[in-house]
C-alpha positions in Angstrom: 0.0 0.0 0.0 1.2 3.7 -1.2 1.0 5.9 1.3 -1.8 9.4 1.2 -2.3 12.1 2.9 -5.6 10.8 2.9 -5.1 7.0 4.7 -3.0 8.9 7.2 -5.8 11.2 8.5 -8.4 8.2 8.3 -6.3 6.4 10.4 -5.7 9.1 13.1 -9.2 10.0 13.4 -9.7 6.1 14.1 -7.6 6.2 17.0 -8.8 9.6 18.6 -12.2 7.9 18.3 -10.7 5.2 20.0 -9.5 7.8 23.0 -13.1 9.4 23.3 -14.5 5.8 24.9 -11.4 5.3 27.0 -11.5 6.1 31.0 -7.9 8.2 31.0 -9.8 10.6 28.5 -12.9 11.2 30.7 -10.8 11.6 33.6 -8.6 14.6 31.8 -12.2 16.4 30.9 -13.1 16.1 34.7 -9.7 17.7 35.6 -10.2 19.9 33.4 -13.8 21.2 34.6 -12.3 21.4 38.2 -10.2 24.0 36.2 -13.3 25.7 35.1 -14.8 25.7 38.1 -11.9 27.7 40.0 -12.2 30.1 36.9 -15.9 31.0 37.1 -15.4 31.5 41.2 -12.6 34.1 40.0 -14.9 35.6 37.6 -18.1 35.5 40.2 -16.0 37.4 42.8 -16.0 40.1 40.4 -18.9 39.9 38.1 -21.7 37.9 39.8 -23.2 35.4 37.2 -23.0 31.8 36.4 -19.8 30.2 35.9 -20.2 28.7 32.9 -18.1 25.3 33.7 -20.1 22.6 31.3 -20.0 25.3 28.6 -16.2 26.2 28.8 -15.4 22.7 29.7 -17.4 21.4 26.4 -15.6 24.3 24.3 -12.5 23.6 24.8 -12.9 19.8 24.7 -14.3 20.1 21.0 -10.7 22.3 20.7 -8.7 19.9 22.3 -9.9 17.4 19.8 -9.3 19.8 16.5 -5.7 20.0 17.8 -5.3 16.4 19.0 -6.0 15.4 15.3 -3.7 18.4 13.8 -0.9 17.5 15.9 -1.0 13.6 15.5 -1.4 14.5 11.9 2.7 16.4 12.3 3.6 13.6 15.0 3.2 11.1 12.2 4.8 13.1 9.2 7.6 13.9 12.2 7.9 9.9 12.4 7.9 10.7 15.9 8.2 7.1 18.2 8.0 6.2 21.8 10.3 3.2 20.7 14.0 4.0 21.6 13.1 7.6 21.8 13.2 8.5 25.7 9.8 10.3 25.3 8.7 8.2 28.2 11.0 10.1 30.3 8.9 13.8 29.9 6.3 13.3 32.0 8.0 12.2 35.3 10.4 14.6 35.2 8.1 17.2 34.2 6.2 16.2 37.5 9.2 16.5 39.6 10.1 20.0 37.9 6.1 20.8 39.3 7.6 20.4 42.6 9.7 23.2 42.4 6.7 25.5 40.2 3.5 24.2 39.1 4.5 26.6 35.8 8.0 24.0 35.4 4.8 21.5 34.1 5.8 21.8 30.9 7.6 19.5 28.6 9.9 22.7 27.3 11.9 22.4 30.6 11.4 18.3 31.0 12.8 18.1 27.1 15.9 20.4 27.8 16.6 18.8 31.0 16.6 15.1 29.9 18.6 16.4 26.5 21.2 18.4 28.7 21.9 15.2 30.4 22.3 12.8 28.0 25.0 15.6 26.7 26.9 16.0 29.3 26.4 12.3 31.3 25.5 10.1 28.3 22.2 9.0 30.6 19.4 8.8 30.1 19.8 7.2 27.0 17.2 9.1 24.2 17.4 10.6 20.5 17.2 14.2 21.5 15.9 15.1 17.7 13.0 12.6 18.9 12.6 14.7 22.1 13.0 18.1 21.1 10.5 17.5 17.6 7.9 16.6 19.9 8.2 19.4 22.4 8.3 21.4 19.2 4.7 19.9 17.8 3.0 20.3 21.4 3.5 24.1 21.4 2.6 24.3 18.2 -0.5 22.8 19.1 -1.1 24.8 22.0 -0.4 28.0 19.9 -2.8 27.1 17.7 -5.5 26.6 20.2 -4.7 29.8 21.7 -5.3 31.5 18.9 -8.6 29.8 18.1 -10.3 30.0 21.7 -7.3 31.7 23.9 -9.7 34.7 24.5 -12.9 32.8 24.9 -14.1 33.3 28.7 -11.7 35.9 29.5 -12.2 36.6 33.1 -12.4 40.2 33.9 -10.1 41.5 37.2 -8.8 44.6 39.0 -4.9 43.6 38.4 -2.3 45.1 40.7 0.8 46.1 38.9 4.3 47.1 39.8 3.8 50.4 42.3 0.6 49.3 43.6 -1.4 51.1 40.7 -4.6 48.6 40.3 -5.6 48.9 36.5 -8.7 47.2 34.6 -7.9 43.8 32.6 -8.6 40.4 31.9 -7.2 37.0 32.8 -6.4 34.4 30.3 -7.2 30.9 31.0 -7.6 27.8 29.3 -7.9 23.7 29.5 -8.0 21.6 26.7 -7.9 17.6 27.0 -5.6 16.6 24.2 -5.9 13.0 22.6 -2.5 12.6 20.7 -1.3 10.1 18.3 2.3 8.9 18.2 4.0 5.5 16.6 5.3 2.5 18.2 7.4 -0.2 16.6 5.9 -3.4 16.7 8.5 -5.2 14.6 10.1 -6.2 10.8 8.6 -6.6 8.1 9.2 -10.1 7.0 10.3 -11.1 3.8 7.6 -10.9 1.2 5.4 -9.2 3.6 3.4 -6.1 2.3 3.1 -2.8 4.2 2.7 1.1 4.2 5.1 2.2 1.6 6.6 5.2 2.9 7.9 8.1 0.8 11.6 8.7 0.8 11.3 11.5 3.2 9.9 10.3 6.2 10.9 10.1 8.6 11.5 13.8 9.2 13.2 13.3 12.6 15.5 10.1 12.7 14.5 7.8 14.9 17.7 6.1 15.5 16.3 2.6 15.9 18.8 -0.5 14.8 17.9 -2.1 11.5 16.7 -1.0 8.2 14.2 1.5 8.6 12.4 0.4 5.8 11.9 -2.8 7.1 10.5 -1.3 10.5 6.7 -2.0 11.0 5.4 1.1 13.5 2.1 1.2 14.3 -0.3 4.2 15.7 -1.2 4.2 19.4 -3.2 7.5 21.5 -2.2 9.1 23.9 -4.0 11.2 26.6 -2.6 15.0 27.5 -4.0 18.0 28.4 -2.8 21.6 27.6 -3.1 24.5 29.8 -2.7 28.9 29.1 -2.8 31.6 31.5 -1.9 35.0 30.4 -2.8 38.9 31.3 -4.8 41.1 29.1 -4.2 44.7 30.3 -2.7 47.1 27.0 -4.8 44.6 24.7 -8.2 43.0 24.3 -8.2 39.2 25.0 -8.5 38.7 21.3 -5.7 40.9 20.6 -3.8 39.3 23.4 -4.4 35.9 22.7 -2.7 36.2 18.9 0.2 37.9 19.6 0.5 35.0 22.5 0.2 32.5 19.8 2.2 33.8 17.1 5.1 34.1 19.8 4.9 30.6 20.5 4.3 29.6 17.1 7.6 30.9 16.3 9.1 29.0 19.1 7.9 25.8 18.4 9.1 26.3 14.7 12.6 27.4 15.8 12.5 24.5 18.2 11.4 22.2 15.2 14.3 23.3 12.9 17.1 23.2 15.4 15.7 19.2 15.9 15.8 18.6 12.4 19.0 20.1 11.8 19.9 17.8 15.4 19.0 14.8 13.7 21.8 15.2 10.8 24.3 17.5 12.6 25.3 16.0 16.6 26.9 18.8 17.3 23.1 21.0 17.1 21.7 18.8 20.2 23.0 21.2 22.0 21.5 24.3 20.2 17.8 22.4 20.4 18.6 21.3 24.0 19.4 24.9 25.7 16.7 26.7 23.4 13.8 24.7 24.2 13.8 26.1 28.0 15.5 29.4 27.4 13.5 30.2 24.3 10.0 29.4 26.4 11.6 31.9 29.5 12.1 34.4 26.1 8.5 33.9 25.0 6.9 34.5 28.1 8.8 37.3 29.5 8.3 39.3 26.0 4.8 38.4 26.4 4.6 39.8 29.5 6.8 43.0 29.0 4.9 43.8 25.5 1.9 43.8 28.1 3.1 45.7 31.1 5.6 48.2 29.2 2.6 49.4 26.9 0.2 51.6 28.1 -3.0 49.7 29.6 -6.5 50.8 28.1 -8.9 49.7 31.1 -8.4 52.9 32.9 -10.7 55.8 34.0 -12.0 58.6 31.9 -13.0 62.1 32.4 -16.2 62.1 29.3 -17.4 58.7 31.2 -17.2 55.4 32.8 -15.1 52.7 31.0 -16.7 49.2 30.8 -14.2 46.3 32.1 -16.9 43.9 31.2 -20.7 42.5 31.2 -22.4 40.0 32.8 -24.2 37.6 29.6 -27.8 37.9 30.3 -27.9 40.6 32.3 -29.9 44.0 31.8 -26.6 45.8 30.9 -26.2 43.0 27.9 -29.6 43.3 26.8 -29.3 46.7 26.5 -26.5 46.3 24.2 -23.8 47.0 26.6 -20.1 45.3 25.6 -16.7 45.7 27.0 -14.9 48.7 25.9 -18.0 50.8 26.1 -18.0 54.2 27.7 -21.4 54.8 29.9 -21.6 58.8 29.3 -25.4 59.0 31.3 -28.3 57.2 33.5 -31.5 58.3 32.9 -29.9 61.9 32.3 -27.6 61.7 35.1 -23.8 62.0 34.3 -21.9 59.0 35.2 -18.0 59.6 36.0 -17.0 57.0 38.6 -18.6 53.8 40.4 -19.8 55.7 42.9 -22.2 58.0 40.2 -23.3 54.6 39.2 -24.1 53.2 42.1 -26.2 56.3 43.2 -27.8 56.5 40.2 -29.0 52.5 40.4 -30.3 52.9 44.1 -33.5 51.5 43.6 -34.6 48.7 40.8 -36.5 49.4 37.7 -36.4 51.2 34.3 -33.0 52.9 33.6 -32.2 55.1 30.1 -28.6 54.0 29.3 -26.6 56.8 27.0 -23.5 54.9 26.0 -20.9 55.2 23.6 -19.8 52.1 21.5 -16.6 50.6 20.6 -17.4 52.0 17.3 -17.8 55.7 18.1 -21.6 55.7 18.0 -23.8 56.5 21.0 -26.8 55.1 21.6 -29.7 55.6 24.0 -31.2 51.7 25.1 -34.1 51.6 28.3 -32.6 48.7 30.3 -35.2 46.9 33.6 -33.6 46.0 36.6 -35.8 43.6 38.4 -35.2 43.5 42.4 -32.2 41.4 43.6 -31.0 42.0 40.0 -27.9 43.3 39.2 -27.4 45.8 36.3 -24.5 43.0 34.8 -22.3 45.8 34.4 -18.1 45.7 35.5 -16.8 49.3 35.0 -13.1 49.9 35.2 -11.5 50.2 38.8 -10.9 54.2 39.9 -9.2 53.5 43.4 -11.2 52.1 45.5 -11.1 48.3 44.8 -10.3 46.1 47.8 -10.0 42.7 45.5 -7.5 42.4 42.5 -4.8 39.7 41.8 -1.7 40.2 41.4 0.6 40.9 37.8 4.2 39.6 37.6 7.0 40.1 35.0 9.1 37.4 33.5 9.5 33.9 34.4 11.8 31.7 35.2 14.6 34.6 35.2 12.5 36.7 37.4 11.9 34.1 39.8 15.7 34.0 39.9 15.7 37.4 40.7 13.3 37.7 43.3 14.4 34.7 45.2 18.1 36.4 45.4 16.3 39.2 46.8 
């Protein structure tokens, strides 16, 4: 058999059905809403409103799956095996790196680590093109799904940045059970036998494996992961934030992707893949976060009105055609400057005449009911007097550094 494009994603959407019936999966998606449900209590302490958890959780699940299959589809055009590779070594010590940071959870630090050591103590044994090729195609991934639904639930917050100033924003966070499809040899082909004729290309990473490689019989086995993205939204809207997020690490998991490729036919470049996959990921995220901190941030006060943070979905304030980035000018003909002219002028419950101005410079005049026990839905921007915000940090692992030495 010849092998397609076409057999290839048949295949690999046979074995992530294969995942979606298997117990690991179910238990990822359940870790995953406990995820959710610490998300919608931070977005309830600010904007009271249901959480959202089965929506968000059954989101990013149907994302988790469009990447699983994208990914396996580069993990088998990669040639990328668990046989002879080491990749079986990421994940425990990705879990003792956790110890140190929940954040060192990532196979960008795991994948430098094991590579650094084979380098320098010849253990464990592994094919760092292997390794650093897959760390490559995760991020990738995870880039991808940022940009798709990295925005999607933003939680609004008062965030607290270097000098104490508290400043309007949103927090980034997302789950996504991944089902991923790797290869596994499973012997020789024996003399006469008849498989999967692959094209003189592939593999695109050696595998290193004794024997002919054309004689190799691999077949596909899935895998259960899960992806995770946390980020500040403060100088840029969560959509704006998100793809500038993603096209960082897009770029990093290409580098990261070259530099194994290059590894696999030049020794001597292990070393290049193996110190850039953690230091390039400390680079992405503290550009990411000083892009965000050094530029100006755009949920702040004005003097012509009150600056919406965010609404509530369902609320009065939504039905009336409120959205974030909207600037409430009047109530019912009363001028509205801070949180405290809002809150006087929504004392009692009942009809109020919104006068707004729209993200796209047009105001509008919308009559809004608040029932009693209602809320109007509406999160403006802080102006000083917030007692709850979290808290913004710069830089990552290098800033950790710092602070400890401090």
């Amino acid at each position: 058999m010849v092998f397609s494009l076409g057999w290839v994603m048949t295949q690999v959407a046979l074995q992530i059905v294969q995942v979606l019936v298997h117990p690991l999966f179910w238990l990822v998606i359940v870790l995953v809403a406990l995820q959710y449900y610490r998300v919608a209590s931070l977005r309830r302490s600010f904007l009271p409103g249901r959480g959202g958890v089965v929506r968000d959780t059954l989101v990013s699940t149907l994302f988790g799956l469009l990447g699983g299959f994208i990914g396996s589809l580069l993990v088998v055009g990669a040639g990328l095996t668990v046989s002879g590779s080491g990749l079986w070594y990421l994940l425990p010590v990705a879990i003792a790196l956790m110890l140190l940071s929940p954040r060192f959870l990532c196979f960008a630090y795991a994948g430098g680590l094991v590579s650094l050591a084979n380098l320098v103590f010849g253990f464990p044994q592994i094919s760092i093109p292997q390794v650093m090729a897959l760390v490559a195609i995760l991020h990738f991934m995870e880039a991808l799904l940022i940009l798709l639904s990295g925005h999607l639930g933003a939680v609004p917050a008062y965030v607290r940045v270097s000098g104490g100033r508290i400043i309007g924003g949103f927090t980034l966070q997302k789950f996504w059970p991944l089902p991923v499809v790797v290869l596994v040899l499973v012997g020789t082909l024996p003399p006469g036998g008849e498989g999967v004729v692959m094209p003189d290309w592939w593999p695109l990473i050696p595998h290193g494996l004794p024997g002919n490689g054309k004689d190799l019989v691999f077949a596909m086995i899935p895998l259960v992961a899960a992806l995770g993205y946390g980020d500040f939204a403060t100088a840029r809207t969560p959509a704006s934030k998100s793809r500038v997020s993603a096209v960082h690490l897009a770029g990093y998991s290409l580098t990261l992707f070259a530099l194994a490729f290059l590894a696999g036919r030049e020794p001597l470049l292990s070393w290049a893949a193996a110190l850039f996959s953690p230091l390039g990921h400390e680079l992405v995220i503290l550009i990411g976060k000083r892009l965000e901190m050094d530029a100006p941030p755009i949920y702040t006060p004005r003097r012509d009105g009150l600056l919406v943070l965010d609404v509530a979905p369902g609320s009065p304030a939504w039905h009336g055609g409120v959205r974030s980035g909207d600037l409430v000018v009047e109530v019912n003909g009363l001028p509205v400057r801070t949180r405290r002219d809002l809150a006087e002028a929504l004392e009692t419950p009942g009809a109020y005449e919104l006068f707004y101005l729209g993200r796209d410079g047009r105001y509008r005049r919308e009559t809004v009911i608040r029932r009693p026990g209602e809320t109007l839905g509406l999160l403006p921007v802080p102006d000083g007097d917030e007692e709850a915000f979290v808290e913004m940090r710069s830089g990552g692992l290098l800033d950790a550094l710092r602070r400890r030495r401090g």
